[in-house]
C-alpha positions as CSV (number, residue, x, y, z in Angstrom):
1,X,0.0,0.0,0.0
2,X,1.7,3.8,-0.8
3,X,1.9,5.8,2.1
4,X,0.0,8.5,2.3
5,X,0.9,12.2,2.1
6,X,1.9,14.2,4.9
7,X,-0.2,17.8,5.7
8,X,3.3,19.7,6.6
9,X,4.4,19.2,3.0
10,X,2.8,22.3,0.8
11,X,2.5,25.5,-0.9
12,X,0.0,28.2,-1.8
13,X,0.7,29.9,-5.0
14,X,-1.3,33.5,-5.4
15,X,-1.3,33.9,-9.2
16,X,1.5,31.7,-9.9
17,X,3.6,33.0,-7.1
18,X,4.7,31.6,-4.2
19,X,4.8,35.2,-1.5
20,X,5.9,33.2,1.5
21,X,5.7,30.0,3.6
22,X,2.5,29.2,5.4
23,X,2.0,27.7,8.5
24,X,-1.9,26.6,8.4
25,X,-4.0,26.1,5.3
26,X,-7.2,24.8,6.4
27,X,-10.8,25.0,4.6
28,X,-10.5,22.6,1.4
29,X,-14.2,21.5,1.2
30,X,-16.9,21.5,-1.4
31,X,-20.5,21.0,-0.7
32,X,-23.4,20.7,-3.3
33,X,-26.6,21.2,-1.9
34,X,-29.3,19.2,-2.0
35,X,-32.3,20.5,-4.1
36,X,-35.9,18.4,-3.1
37,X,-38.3,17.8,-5.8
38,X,-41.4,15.5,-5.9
39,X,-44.3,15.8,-8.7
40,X,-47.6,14.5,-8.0
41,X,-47.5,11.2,-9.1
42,X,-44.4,10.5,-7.5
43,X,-44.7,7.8,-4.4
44,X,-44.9,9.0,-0.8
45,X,-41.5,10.4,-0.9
46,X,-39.6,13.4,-2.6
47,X,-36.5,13.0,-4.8
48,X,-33.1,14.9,-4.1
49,X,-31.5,16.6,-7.0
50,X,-28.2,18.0,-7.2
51,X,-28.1,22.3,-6.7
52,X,-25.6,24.7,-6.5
53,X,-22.0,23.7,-4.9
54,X,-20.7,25.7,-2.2
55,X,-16.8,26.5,-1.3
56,X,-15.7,27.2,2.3
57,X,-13.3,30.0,3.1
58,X,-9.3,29.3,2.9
59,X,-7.9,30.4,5.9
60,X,-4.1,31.1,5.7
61,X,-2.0,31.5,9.0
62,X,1.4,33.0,8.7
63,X,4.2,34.3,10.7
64,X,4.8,38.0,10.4
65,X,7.8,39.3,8.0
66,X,9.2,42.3,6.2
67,X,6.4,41.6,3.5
68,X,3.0,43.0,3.9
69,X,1.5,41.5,0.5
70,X,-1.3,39.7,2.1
71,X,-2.4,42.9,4.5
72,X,-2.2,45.0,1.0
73,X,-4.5,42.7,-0.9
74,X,-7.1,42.6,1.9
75,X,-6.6,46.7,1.7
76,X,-7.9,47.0,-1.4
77,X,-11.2,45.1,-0.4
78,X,-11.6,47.4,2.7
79,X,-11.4,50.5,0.1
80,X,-13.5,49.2,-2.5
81,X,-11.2,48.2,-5.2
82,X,-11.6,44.5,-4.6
83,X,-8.5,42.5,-6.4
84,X,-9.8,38.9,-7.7
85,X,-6.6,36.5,-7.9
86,X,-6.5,32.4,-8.4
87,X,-4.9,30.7,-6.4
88,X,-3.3,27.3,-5.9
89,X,-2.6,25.2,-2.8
90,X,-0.2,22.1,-3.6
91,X,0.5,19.2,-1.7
92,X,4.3,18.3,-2.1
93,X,5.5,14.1,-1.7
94,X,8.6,13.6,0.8
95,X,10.9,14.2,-2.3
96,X,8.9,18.1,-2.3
97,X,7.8,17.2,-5.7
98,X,4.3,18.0,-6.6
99,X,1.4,15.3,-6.5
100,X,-1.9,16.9,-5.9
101,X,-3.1,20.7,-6.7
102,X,-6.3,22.5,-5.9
103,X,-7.1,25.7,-8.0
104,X,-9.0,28.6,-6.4
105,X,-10.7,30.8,-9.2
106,X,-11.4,34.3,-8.4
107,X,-10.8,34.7,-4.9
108,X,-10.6,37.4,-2.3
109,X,-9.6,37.8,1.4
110,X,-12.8,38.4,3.3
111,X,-10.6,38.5,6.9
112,X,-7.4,39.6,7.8
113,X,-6.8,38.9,11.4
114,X,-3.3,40.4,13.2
115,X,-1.5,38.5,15.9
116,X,-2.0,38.2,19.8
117,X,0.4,39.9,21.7
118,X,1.5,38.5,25.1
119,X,5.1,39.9,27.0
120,X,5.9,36.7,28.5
121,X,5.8,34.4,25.3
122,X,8.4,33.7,22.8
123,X,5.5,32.5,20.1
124,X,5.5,33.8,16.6
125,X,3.6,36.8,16.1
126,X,1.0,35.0,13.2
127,X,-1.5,36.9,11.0
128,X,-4.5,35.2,9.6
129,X,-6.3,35.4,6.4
130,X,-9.8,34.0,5.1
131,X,-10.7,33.7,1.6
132,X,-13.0,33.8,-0.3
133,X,-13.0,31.8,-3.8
134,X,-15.5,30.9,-6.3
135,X,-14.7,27.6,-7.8
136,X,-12.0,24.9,-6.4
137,X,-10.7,22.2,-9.4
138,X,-8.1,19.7,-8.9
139,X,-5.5,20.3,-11.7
């Protein structure tokens, strides 16, 4: 049997770019609702039907650095001049070759969230960042 994959092993490209190492990606999930339907001379029961498919937020959880891409792309939301990019979150074998990659059409960070501060920790001060995406593919 292969071994499977392990989750520390990845990258998230923003349009073909890969800004910085994350810590966290979390939120990979589809969901396609279920539509009921039943006509009249159906038996005593209704059919389900496939409707629309929904796509959960990505959340991204970095440590703070020099760059401040991520806080700059959320800023032009906030001001109205929402920036739509695609993005892709690969999932690297031991070797850090590529073997699975999810596309993310048209997305834009609905949250930015800064750090907790606390004086007597020596944690990594992380920022956080929900997106928002319209269609997931595997490539």
């Amino acid at each position: 049997m292969p071994e499977p994959y392990r989750g520390f092993n990845f990258l998230v490209e923003i349009d073909g770019i890969t800004e910085a190492g994350f810590q966290e990606c979390g939120g990979l999930d589809i969901m396609t609702d279920p539509v009921e339907y039943r006509e009249g001379t159906d038996p005593n029961h209704v059919r389900k039907l496939t409707g629309l498919n929904k796509f959960s937020p990505i959340t991204l959880k970095r440590g703070i650095t020099d760059s401040d891409m991520l806080w700059r792309w959320q800023q032009t939301v906030a001001t109205g001049r929402t920036e739509r990019r695609n993005i892709s979150i690969v999932l690297l074998d031991e070797a850090r070759q590529e073997k699975w990659r999810w596309n993310l059409r048209n997305a834009w960070p609905s949250k930015w969230t800064g750090p907790s501060f606390n004086a007597t920790s020596n944690d990594v001060a992380v920022e956080s960042l929900e997106i928002c995406h319209e269609e997931m593919v595997k490539a």
